[in-house]
N, C-alpha and C positions, 0 to 999 in steps of 0.2 A: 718670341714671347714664350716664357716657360708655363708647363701646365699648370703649375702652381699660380703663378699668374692670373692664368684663365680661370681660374678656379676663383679664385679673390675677387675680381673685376664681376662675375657672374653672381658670387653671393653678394654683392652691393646691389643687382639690381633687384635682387630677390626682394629685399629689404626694402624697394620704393611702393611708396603708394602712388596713387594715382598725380594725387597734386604734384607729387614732388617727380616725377615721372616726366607731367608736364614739362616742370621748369626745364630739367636736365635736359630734355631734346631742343628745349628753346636754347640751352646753352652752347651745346655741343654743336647744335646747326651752325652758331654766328661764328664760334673757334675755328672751324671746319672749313667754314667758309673762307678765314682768314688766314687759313694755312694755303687753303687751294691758292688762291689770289699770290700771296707771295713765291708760292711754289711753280707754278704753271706759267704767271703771266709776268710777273718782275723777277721772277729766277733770282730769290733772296731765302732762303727757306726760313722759318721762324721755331720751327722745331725738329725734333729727332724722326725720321723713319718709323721708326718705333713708337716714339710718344704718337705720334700721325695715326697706324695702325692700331693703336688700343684705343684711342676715340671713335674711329670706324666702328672695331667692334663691338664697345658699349654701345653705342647707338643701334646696333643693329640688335641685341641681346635687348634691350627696352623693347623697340618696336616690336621685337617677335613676341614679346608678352604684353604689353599696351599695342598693340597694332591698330585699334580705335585711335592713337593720339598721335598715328603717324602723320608729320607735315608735309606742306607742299613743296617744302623748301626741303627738304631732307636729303641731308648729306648721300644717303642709299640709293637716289635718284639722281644723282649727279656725277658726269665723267670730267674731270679736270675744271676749269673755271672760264666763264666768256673770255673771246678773244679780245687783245689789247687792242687798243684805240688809234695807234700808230701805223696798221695795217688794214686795206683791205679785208673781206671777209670771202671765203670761202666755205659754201656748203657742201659738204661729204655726202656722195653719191651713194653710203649705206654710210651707219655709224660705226664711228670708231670708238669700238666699248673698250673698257678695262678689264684687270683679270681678278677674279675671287684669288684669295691669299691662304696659304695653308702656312702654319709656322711651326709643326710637329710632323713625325711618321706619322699618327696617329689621323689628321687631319688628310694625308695624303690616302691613306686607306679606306676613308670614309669617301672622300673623294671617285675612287675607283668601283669603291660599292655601291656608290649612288650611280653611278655611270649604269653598272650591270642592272640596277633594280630597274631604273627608267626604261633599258633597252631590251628587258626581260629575258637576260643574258644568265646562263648560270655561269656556277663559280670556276666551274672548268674548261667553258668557252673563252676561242680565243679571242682576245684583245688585246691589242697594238698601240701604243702609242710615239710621240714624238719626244724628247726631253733636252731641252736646249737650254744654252745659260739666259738669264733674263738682263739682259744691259742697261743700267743705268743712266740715263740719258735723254732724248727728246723724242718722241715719236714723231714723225712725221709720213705723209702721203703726197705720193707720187703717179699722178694721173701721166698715162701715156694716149694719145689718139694716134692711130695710124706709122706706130715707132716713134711719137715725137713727143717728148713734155713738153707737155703744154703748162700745167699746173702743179703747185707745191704749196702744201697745207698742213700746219701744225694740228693738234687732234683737239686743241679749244674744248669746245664742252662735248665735243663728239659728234654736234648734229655741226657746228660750223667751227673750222679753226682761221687761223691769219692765212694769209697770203703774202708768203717769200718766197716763189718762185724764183727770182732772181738770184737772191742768196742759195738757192737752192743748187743753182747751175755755177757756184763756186767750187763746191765740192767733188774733188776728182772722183770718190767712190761713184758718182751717180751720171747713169750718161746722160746725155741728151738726145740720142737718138739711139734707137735698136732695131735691130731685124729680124723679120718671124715671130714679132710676138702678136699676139692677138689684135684685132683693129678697138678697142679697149682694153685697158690694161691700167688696173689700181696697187701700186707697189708698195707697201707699207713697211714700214721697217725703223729705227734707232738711230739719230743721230746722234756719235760721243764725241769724243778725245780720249788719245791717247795718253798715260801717265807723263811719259817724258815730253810728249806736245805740252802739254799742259803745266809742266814743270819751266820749260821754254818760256813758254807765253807770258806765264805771272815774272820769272825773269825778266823779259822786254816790261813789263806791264809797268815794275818796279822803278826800272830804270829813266824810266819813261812818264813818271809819277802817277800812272794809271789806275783803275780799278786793279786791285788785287783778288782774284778768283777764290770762294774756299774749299771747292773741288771739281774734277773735271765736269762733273753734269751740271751744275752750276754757268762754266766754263762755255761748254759747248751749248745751253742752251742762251746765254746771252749774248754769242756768237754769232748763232743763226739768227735769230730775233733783234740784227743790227738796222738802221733807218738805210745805214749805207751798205751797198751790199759790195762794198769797196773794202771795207773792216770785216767783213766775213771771209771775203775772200783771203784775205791777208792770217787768219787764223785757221789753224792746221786741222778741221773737221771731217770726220770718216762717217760711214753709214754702211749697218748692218742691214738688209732684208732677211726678213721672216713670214711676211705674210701678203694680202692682198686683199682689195675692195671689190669694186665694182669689174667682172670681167665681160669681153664677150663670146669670151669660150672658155669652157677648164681648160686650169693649165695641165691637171693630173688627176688621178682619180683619190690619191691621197695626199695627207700631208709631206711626207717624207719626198714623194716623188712631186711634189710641187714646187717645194724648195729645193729640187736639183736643177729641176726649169727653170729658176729662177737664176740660178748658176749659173746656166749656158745661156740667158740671154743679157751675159753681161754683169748681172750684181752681184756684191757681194754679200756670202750668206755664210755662216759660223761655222768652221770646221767639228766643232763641238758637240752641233748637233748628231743623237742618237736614236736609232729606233730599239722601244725594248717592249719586250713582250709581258711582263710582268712588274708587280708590286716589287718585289725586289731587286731587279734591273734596275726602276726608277731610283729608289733609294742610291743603288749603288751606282748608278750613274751621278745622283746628285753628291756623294760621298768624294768623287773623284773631280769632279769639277771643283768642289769649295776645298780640296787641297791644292788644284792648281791656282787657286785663285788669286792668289799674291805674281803668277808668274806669264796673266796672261797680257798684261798691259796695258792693261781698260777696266775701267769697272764691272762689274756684277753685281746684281743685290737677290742671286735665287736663282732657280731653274724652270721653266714653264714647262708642264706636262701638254700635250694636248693627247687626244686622239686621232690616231693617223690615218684612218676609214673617214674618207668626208665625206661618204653617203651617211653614214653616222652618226656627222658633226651635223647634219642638216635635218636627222631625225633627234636630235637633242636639241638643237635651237637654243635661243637666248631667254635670260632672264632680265630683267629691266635695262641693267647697265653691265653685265657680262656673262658669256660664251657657258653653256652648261660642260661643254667639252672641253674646257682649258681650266687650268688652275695655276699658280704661281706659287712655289715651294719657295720662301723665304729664306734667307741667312738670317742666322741672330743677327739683330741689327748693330751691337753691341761688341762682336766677336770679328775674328777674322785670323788663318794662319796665314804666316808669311816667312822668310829666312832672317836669321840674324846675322848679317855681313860684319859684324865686328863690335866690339865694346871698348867704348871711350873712358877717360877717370876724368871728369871735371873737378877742378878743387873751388870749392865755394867761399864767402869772405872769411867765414869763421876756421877756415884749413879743412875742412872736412870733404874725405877723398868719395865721390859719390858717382857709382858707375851707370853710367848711359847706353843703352842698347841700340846701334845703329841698322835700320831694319830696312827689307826691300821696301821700297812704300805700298802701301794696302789702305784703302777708301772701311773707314771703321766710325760707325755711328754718324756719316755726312761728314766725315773729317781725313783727309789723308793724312796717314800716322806713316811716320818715317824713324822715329824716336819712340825710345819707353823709358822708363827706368828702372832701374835693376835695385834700386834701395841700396841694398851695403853685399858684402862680400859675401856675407850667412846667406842670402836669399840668392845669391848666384851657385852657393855651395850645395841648395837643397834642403836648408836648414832656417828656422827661426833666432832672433836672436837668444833666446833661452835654449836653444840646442835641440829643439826639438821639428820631427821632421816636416817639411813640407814638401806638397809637386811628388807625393811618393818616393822623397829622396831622391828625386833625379834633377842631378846639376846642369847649370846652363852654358851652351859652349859657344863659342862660335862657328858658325856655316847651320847650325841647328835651323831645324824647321819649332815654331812657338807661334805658343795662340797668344794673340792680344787683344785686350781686352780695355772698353772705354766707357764708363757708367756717366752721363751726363756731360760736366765740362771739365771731368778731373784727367789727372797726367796720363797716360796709358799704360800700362803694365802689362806684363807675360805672364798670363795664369799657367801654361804648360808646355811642356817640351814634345815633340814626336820623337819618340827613339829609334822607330823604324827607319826613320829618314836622317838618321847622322851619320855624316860623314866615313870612314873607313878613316882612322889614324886621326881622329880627333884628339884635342887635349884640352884637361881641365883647364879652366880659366888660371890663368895665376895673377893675384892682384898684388898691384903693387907695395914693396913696403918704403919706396923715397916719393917722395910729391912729384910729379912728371912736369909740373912748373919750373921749381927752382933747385930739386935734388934734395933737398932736406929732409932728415928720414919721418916719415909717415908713422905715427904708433898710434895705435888701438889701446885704451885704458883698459884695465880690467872691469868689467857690468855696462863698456861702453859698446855700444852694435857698431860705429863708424870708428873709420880710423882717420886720424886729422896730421897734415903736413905740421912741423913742429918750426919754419922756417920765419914765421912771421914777417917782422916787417921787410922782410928779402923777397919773400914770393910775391911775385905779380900778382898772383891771382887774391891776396888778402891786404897788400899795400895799402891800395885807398882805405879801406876801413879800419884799416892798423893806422893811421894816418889818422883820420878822424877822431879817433880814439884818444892818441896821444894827444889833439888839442883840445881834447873835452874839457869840463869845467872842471871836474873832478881833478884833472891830468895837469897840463902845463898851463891849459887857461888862458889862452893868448891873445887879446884884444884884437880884433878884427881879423883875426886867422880864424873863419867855423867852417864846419864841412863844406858848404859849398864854391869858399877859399881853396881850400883844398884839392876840391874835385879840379876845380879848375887850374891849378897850377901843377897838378900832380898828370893830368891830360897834355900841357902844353909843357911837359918835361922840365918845369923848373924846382920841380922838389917830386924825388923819387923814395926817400931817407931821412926819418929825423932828422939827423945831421945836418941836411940840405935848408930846415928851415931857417939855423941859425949861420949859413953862411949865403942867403940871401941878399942882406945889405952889401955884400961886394961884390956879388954878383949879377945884381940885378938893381943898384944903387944910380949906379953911373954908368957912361958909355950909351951908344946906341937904344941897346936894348934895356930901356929902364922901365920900372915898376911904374914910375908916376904916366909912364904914357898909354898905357894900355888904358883901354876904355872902362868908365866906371871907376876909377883913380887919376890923383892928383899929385902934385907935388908935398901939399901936407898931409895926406892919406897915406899917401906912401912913408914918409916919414914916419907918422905915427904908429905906424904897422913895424919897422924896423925899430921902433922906441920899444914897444912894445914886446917885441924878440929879445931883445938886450937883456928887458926886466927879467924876462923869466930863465937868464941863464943861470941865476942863481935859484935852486929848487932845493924842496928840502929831499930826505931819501924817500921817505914812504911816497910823495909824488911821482919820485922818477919809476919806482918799480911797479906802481901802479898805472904807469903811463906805458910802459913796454907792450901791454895786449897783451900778458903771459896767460893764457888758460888756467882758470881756478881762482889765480890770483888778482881778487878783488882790492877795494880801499882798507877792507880790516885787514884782509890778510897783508897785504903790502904794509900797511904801518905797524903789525907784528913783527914783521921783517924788519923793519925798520928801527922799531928800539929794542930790539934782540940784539942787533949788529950795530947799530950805530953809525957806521962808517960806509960807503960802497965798496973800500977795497975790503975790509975784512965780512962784507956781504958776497961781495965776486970772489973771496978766496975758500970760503965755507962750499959755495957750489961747486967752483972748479975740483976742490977735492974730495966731495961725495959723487960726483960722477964721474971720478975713476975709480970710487969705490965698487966692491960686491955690489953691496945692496940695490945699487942703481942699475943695475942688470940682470938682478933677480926675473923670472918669468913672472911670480905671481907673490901676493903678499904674503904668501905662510914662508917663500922663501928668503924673500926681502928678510921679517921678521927672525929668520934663525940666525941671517949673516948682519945682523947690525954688532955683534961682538967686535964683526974685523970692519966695522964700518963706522966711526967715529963720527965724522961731518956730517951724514945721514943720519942718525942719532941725533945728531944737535940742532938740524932741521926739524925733524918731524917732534922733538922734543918738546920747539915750543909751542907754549897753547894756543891753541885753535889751528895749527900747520899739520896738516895729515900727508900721508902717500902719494894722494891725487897730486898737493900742490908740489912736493919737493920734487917727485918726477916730472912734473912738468918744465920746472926752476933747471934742474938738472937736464932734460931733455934741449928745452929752447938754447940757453944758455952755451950750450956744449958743442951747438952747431957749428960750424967755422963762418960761414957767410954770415948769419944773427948775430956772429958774437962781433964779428969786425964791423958790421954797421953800430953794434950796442956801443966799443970800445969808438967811434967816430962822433958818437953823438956823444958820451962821459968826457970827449976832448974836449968842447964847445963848454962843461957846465961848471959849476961852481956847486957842487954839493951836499948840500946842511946837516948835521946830525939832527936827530929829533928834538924837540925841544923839552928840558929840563922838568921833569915835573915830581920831582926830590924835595924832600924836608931832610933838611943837612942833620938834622939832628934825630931821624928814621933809626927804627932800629934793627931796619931789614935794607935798610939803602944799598945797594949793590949786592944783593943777594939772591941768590935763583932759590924762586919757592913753587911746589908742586900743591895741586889742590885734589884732594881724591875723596872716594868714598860722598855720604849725601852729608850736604852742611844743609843746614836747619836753622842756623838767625838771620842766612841773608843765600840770595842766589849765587850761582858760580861767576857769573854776569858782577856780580855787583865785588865779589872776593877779588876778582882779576883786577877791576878797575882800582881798587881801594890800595892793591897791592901795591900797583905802578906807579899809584902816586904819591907813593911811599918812597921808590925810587927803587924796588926790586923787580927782577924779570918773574916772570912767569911763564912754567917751562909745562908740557904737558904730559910728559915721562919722566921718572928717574934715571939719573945718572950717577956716574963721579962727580960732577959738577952742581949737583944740585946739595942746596945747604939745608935747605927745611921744608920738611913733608908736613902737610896740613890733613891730616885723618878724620873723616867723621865716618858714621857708621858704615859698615861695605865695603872699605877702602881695599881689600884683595891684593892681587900679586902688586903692585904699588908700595906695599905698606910691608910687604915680606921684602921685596928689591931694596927697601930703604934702610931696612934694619939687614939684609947681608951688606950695603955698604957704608954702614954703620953713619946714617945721615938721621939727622936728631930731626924726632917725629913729635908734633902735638895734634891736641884734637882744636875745636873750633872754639873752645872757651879759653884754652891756650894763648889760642892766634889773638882772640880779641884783647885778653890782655897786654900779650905783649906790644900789639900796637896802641893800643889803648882806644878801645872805641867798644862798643855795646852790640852793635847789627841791629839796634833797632833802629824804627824808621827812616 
């Protein structure tokens, strides 16, 4: 939790009065409670580490200034949650407390100076402590009599936990007999899992239809807390030693040489642990563990200091519910470094190439994160989409070490890079520019952050929904063909392709394998479903091009397409020949616009009204592909393809005539000049050309109205135009 944070949390309670002081600890006691419970006892957590620990603290931040309204029930008084109902009970021959939490330097400094104030130590006296990683996991105690376990007890509420001894004697780390140890002996220490155990497990668990784990502490404490200690056994559970209960002799005179002893008599205890003799050793001890942290293959959530003089620890003694001598330096709960093994490009329905971080996995906010995502190529590059920098400009590589980062329940992201830690001979990402699906080349629009596969309905990875598309209502419309027709025929391989819907009836008509036998159809179902195919092989053109899935190109724009061209082949011969023009390979539109001189069909695209750059590059793009274009030419085999329908006065006095509208008209909108035009029987083009016969000028009309008078194209204003059609523009 950032100081900021604490600072906010702390002025809220400033701000309570009494009453309202009240409720809040009434509140916070029964949430607290119901985190314990789920946490402790049904190993389900109900919320974040994080959210957990700032309800602590609020609670504790009230009581220390209402300390009259502190309850009986108070969370401040309480070590984990009574034990479950399922087990025996076991009472702890001393309690098994928990550890005050530090989430700053700052916090761990205070820490160290309360330590000195108590022991009336100055600042230059020495002081020693222990600093070890803090394991994620289950506590558990380990009573030995005479070298033999006897007893195993989870830490319940600390004066009594369960009793799984049994499950206890599954676990290799933990012997069951020792030699030379004390004739009592209380061994306390962490039951986890490992990463790749636990990765295994929910594997089996999967397969197996089983509970699905949502991280190893989870894991391993619903393991041990099995009825049968036959399912514990069977799941791969480890155990750290760190500490001890009830003895009947020291094992050492200190920490550090406690847990060597603890070593040699058998258990296993954390190579990690350090002794440091200063504020800054700790730091930089915990500095160096939460960079190994992704690589030791267990969780951690922090480093516990203690002090390593236990005649010291015994002159500090305890506080209600934990150790004055220990503290637990937290991770952001939220954060976590780890490596990036590699970067994937998934293409998503709409074609849009969108990279994935494939990461070691790291336990981040209660969640193991194996995945991030990377957004688009600009944010792998170090850059925002507007060009500007982020991450300090430094790009992201693969083998890189990157913090990631998980606010709540959203996707996880890499806030930063470590550049100390890359690689010797790394190289910049290079992102693809063909779809890794189906090879179709991938382009970036201009003001567009993604770049999108142009293969449509060829790519796998956009098929279905290009599928979908094309039977919409809008599109071909096909009676009893809707998406989830689709899904499922396009699943069980009998329609990959447009094409495929209309040669269904002989494929799937007759013979063995027919339509009417599959389930959920009949023989007049099926029939009607191929009736229904038939009808719509006859389409008009603005459906079919509307039905393609071309980016940009919607229902207006496809039926501007449409009575522009008239025809699909002089629609298909317009595109083929502006995309092997310039213009269609121009980098950017100021280029585009200088080479439409040598670009004619380009010109007569973007010409007409309402068809921009966006659409013709795309037309041009999709189009031009070779796999798009032999499934478009497969499915044009199957149709019957209508020109627009006629909406001409024979006796118009613009009927076939390309008229431009420029400059502001003022009796009627531009909206209402287009439509009136058309149905007049003239096109409506949105540039000048050679081909254009009449410039329509109202005020403003600018380079438009110069282009039209250098190609000597007869120009009127809008009382002109109304005459000559003959109509007013009003209402």
């Amino acid at each position: 939790m950032s100081g900021q944070g604490k600072t906010t949390a702390q002025d809220g309670v400033a701000e309570l009065d009494e009453a309202a002081a009240r409720a809040r600890l009434a509140e916070l006691a029964a949430v607290i409670a119901a985190a314990n419970l789920a946490y402790f006892q049904n190993d389900a957590p109900i919320m974040s580490d994080a959210a957990y620990d700032a309800l602590k603290r609020e609670n504790a931040d009230i009581e220390a200034r209402f300390a009259h309204l502190k309850r009986a029930d108070s969370p401040s008084e309480q070590i984990g949650t009574q034990p479950g109902e399922g087990f025996s009970k076991i009472t702890h021959a001393e309690r098994m407390l928990s550890l005050a939490n530090a989430f700053e330097p700052a916090d761990v400094a205070d820490f160290v100076a309360s330590i000195r104030r108590y022991l009336g130590l100055a600042d230059d006296a020495p002081l020693a402590f222990t600093a070890e990683p803090k394991i994620d996991g289950l506590s558990l105690s380990l009573r030995y009599e005479d070298g033999q376990l006897v007893s195993a007890a989870t830490r319940g509420d600390g004066e009594t936990g369960e009793n799984v001894t049994a499950n206890a004697c599954t676990i290799p780390d933990i012997p069951q007999r020792i030699a030379n140890a004390p004739a009592v002996l209380e061994v306390r220490g962490e039951v986890y899992m490992r990463h790749d155990d636990f990765a295994a497990l929910n594997a089996r668990q999967t397969a197996q239809g089983g509970k699905v784990f949502a991280n190893p502490r989870n894991a391993a404490a619903g393991s041990l807390r099995q009825l049968d200690p036959a399912i514990t056994r069977a799941r791969p559970l480890r155990f750290f030693a760190y500490a001890w209960g009830a003895l009947s002799a020291p094992l050492a005179a200190t920490q550090s040489g406690a847990i060597a002893r603890l070593g040699e008599l058998g258990f296993v205890t954390n190579p990690l642990t350090q002794l440091c003799t200063d504020l800054d050793a700790l730091l930089a001890h915990y500095a160096r563990i939460e960079g190994q942290r992704a690589t030791l293959g267990y969780d951690i959530d922090g480093v516990v200091y203690k002090v390593d003089d236990l005649a010291l620890q015994a002159r500090l003694g305890m506080r209600s519910t934990t150790p004055r001598w220990a503290i637990a330096h937290k991770f952001p709960a939220e954060l976590a470094w780890t490596r990036l093994e590699a970067i994937d490009i998934q293409v998503g329905r709409t074609g849009a190439l969108s990279p994935v971080a494939r990461l070691r996995p790291v336990t981040v906010g209660g969640v193991v994160v194996s995945n991030a995502t990377l957004h688009n190529e600009d944010y792998i590059a170090g850059r925002d989409a507007r060009g500007a920098v982020i991450r300090d400009g430094k790009d992201i590589r693969v083998g890189d070490w990157v913090q990631v980062y998980r606010a709540g329940d959203v996707i996880p992201k890499i806030a930063d890079v470590d550049l100390s830690k890359r690689p010797d001979g790394s190289q910049p990402f290079g992102f693809p520019t063909h779809c890794p699906e189906c090879g179709s080349e991938a382009l970036r629009e201009e003001g567009d952050a993604v770049r999108r596969c142009t293969g449509g309905l060829i790519c796998p990875a956009q098929a279905v929904e290009k599928l979908k598309h094309f039977v919409s209502r809008s599109a071909f419309d096909i009676e009893g063909l809707g998406a989830r027709q689709v899904e499922t025929f396009y699943t069980d391989g009998w329609i990959k392709e447009p094409a495929d819907i209309f040669a269904l009836r002989s494929r799937y008509g007759a013979g063995l394998q027919q339509l009417k036998n599959r389930e959920g159809w009949g023989e007049k179902s099926a029939a009607n479903l191929f009736d229904a195919i038939d009808e719509r092989r006859r389409i008009g053109l603005g459906r079919l091009i509307f039905a393609l899935g071309i980016r940009h190109v919607g229902e207006v724009a496809a039926n501007d397409l449409a009575r522009h061209f008239g025809s699909w082949a002089q629609f298909i011969d317009c595109i083929d020949r502006a995309a092997s023009e310039p213009a269609a390979h121009a980098p950017d539109p100021r280029a585009r616009k200088a080479l439409l001189p040598q670009s004619p069909a380009w010109a007569e695209i973007t010409g007409i009204d309402g068809i921009g750059e966006a659409v013709a590059l795309a037309l041009t793009a999709t189009l031009s592909q070779g796999a798009e274009r032999a499934s478009v030419e497969r499915l044009v085999a199957h149709l019957d393809i209508q020109a627009p329908a006629a909406r001409v006065q024979d006796d118009s006095p613009v009927a076939g005539k390309t008229v431009v509208f420029t400059g502001t008209l003022e009796r009627m909108t531009r909206a209402e000049a287009k439509a009136r035009a058309e149905a007049l029987g003239a096109k409506v083009a949105g540039s000048v050309s050679a081909k254009t016969d009449l410039l329509v000028a109202g005020p403003g009309a600018g380079s438009k109205a110069a282009k039209a008078a250098e190609l000597g194209v007869a120009t009127i204003d809008e009382d002109g135009w109304l005459a000559l059609i003959g109509g007013t523009g009003d209402g």
